[in-house]
DRENMILUM-670097 format. One record per residue (C-alpha): residue number from 1; residue in three letters; z, x, y. Coordinates in nm, 2 decimals. Layout:
// DRENMILUM-670097
@romi: NUM&palo: ALA&c3: Z&c1: X&c2: Y
...
//
This chain:
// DRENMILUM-670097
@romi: 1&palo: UNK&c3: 2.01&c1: 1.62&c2: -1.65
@romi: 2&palo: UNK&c3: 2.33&c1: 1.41&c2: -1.54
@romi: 3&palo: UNK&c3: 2.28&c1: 1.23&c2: -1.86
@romi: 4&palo: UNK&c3: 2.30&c1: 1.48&c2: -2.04
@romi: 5&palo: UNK&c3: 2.57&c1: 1.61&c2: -1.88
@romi: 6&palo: UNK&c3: 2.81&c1: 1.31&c2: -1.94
@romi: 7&palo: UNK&c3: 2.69&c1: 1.26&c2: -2.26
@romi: 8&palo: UNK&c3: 2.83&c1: 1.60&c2: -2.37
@romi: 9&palo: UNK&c3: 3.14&c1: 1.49&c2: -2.15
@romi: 10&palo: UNK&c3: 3.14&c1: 1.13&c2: -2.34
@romi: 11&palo: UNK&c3: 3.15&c1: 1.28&c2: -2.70
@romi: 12&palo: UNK&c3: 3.51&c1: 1.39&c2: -2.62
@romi: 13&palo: UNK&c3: 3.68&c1: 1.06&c2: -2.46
@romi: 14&palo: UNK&c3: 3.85&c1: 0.82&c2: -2.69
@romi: 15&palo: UNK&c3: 3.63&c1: 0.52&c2: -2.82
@romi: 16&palo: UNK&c3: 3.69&c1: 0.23&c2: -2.56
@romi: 17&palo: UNK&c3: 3.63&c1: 0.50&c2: -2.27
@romi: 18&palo: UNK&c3: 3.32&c1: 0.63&c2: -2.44
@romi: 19&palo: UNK&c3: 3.20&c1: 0.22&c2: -2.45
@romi: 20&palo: UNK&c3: 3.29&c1: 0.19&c2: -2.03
@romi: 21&palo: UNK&c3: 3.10&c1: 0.55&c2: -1.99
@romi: 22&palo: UNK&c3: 2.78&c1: 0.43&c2: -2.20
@romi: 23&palo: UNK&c3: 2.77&c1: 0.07&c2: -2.05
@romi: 24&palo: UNK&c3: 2.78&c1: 0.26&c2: -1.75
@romi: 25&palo: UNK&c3: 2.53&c1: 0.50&c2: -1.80
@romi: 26&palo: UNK&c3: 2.28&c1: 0.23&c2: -1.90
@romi: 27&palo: UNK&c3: 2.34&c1: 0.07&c2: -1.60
@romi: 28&palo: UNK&c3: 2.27&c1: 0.36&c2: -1.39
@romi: 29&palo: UNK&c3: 1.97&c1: 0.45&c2: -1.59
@romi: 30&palo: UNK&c3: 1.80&c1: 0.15&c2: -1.54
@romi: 31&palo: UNK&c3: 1.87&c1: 0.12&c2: -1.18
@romi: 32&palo: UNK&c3: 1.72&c1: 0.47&c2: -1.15
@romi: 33&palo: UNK&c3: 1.41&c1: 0.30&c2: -1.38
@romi: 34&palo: UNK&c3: 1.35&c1: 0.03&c2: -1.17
@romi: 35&palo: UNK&c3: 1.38&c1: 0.24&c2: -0.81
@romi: 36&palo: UNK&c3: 1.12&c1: 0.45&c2: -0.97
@romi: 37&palo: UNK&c3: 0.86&c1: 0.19&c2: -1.06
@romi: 38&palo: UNK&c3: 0.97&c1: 0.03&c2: -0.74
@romi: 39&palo: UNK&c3: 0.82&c1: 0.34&c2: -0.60
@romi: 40&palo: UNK&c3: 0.53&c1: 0.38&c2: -0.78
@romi: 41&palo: UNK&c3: 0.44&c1: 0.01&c2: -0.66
@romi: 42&palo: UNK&c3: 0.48&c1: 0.12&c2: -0.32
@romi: 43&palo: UNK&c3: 0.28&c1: 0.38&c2: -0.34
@romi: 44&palo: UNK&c3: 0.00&c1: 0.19&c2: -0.51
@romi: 45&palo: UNK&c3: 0.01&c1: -0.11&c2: -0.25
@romi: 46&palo: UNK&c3: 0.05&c1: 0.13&c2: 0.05
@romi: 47&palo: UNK&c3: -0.30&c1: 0.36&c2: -0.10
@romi: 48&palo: UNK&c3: -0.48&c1: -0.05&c2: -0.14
@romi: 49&palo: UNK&c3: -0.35&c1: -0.14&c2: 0.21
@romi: 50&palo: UNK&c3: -0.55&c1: 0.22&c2: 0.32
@romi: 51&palo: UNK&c3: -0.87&c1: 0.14&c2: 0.15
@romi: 52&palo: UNK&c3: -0.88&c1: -0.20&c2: 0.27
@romi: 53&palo: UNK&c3: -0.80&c1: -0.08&c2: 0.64
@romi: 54&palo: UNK&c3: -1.09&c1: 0.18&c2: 0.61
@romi: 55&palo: UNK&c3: -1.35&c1: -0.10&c2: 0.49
@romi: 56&palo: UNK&c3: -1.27&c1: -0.27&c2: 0.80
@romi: 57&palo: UNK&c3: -1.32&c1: 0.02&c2: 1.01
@romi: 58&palo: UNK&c3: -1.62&c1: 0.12&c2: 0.84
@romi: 59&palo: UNK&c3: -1.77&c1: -0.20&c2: 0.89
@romi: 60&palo: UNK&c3: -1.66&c1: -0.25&c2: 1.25
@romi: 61&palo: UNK&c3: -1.84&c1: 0.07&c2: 1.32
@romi: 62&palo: UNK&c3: -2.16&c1: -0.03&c2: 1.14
@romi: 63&palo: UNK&c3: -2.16&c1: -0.36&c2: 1.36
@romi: 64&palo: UNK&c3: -2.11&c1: -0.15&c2: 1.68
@romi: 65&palo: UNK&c3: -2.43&c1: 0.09&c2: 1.56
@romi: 66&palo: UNK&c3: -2.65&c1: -0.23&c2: 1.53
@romi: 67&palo: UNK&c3: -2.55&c1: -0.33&c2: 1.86
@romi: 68&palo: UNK&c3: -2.57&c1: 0.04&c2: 2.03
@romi: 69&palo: UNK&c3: -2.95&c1: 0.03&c2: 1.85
@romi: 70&palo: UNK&c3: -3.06&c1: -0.28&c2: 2.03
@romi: 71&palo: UNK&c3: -2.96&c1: -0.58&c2: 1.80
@romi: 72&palo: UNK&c3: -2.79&c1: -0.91&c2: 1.88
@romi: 73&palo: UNK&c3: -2.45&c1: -1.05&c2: 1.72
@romi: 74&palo: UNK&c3: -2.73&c1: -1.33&c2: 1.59
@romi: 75&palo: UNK&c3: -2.88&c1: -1.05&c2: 1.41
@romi: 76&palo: UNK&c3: -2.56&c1: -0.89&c2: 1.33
@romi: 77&palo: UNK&c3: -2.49&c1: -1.24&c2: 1.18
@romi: 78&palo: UNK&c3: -2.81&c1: -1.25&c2: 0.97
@romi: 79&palo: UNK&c3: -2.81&c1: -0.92&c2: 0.83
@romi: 80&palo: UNK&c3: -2.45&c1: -0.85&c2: 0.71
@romi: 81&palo: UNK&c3: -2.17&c1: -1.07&c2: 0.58
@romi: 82&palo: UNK&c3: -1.99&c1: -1.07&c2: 0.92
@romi: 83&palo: UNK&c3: -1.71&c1: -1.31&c2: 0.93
@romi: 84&palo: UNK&c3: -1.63&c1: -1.54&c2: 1.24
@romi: 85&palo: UNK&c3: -1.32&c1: -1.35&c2: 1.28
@romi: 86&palo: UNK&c3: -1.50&c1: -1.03&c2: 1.28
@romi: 87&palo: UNK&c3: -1.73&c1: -1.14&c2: 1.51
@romi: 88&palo: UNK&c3: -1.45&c1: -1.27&c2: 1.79
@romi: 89&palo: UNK&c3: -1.27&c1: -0.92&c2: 1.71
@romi: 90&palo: UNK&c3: -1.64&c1: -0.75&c2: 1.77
@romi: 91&palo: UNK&c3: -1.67&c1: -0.96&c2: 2.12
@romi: 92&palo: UNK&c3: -1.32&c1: -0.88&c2: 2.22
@romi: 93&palo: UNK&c3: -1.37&c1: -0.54&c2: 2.17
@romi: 94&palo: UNK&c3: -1.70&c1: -0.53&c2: 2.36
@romi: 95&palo: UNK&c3: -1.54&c1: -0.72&c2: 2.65
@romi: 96&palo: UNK&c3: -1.31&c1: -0.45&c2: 2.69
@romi: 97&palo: UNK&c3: -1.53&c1: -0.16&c2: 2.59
@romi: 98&palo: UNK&c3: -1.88&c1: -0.25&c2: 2.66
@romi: 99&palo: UNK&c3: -2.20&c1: -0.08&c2: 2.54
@romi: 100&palo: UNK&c3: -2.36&c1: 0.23&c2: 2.70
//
């Protein structure tokens, strides 16, 4: 809308003012351009960065179930793709919360 605004505003200046105006303009509009994609980037990484934190959850919670039912972090190890860092975060957390 502001574009269009100085456009209208442009058409009357003399011809080197109209040149700094347009320059101008351009520059404006693709800083606005770029903020916008800039945004849209964040958006995308921040949604990726909320999927990935809800895996992890998800899966923390599935290793604490097999625990709660009765099996070992051996068999925690066996039957899912548990990582070693997963599993010191999983004995961390149950030497601070243990089972009931």
């Amino acid at each position: 809308m502001i574009f269009t605004k100085l456009a209208d505003i442009a058409e009357n200046l003399p011809y080197k003012e109209y040149k700094v105006l347009q320059a101008e303009m351009n520059i404006m509009r693709d800083y606005y351009g770029v903020m916008d994609g800039a945004k849209i980037e964040g958006r995308e990484e921040g949604r990726e960065e909320g999927r990935k934190e809800g895996n992890e959850e998800g899966r923390f919670g599935l290793f604490l179930n097999m625990l709660k039912k009765g099996a070992t972090i051996e068999t925690v190890k066996e039957l899912t793709d548990i990582s070693e860092d997963e599993i010191d975060k999983l004995k961390e957390y149950l030497r601070n919360n243990p089972l009931q």
